[in-house]
C-alpha positions in Angstrom: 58.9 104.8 49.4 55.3 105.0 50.1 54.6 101.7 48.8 57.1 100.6 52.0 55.2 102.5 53.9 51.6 100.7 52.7 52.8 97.2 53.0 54.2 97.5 56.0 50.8 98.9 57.4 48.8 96.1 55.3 51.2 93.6 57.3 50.8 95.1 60.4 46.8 94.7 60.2 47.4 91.1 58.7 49.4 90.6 61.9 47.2 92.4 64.5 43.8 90.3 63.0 45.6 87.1 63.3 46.8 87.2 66.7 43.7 89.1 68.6 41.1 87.0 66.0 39.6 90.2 64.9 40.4 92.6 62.0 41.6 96.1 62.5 40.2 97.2 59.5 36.8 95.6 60.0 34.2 97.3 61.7 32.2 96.5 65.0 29.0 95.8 66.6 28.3 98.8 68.8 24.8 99.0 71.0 22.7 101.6 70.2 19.7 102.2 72.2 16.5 101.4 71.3 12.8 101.9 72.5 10.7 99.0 72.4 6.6 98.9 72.9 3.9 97.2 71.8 2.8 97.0 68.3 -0.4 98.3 68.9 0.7 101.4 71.7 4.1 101.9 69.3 0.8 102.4 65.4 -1.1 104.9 68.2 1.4 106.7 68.9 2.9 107.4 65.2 -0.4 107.5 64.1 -1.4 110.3 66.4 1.7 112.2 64.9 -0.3 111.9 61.6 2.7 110.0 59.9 1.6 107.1 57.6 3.4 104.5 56.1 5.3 105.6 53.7 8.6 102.8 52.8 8.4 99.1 54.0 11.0 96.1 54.0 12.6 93.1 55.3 15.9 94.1 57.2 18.7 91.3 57.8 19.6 92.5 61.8 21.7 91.0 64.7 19.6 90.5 67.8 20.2 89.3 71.5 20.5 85.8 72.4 21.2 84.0 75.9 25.3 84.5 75.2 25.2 88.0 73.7 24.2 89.0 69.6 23.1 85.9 68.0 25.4 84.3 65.6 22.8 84.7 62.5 21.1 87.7 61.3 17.2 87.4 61.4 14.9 88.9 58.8 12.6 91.4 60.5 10.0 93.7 59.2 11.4 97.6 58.4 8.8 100.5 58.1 9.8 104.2 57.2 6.5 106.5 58.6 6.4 109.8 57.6 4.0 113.2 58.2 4.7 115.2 54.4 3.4 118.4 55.8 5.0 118.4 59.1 8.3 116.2 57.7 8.6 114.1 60.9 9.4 111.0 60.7 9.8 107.3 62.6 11.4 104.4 61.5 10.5 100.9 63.2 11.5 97.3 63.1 8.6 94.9 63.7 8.8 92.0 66.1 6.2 89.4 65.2 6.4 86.9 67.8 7.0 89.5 70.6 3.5 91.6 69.2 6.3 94.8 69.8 8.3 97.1 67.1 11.4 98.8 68.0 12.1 102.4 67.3 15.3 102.4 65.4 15.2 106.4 64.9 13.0 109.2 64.5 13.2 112.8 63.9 12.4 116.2 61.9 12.9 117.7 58.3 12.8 114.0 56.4 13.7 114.3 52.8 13.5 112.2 49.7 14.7 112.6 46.5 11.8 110.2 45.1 9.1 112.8 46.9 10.8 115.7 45.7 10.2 114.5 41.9 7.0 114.1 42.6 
């Protein structure tokens, strides 16, 4: 009986995707706020917080373009700062040819399992 009721969900979302275009069991793009400054104001400001750099990466993001998020994901720099006595923490994506990082989060009581072995 539960099978029944499982395919006839499944065929429901099969449905649903095909006639809206979009799947109800995918996810979505939501906005989240952001803070964005200049590279140079944005390194002050987290240095005067006596966080250094602590993890660094290339992210695959979505961005704004003239129509809305660009169809393509663009490869931006990632940095994880981080103050080990004080455990705050800020974590920025660098914009090159803007000279400006955005501040994708930051907060208190950071943790790492890495750190804590050491």
């Amino acid at each position: 009986m539960i099978k029944h009721y499982i395919a006839i969900i499944w065929c429901l979302a099969f449905w649903g995707g095909l006639i809206t275009g979009k799947s109800v069991l995918a996810g979505e793009w939501n906005d989240k706020p952001v803070m964005c400054e200049m590279k140079d104001i944005a390194l002050k400001a987290i240095r005067d917080k006596g966080e250094i750099l602590l993890i660094s990466g290339v992210q695959s993001t979505k961005v704004r373009s003239g129509g809305g998020l660009a169809q393509y994901p663009v490869h931006l720099p990632l940095q994880i700062y981080v103050n080990l006595e004080t455990k705050t923490y800020t974590i920025i994506e660098d914009h090159p040819t803007y000279e400006s990082v955005c501040i994708i989060s930051y907060g208190d009581d950071f943790s790492s399992i890495l750190l804590d072995t050491m």
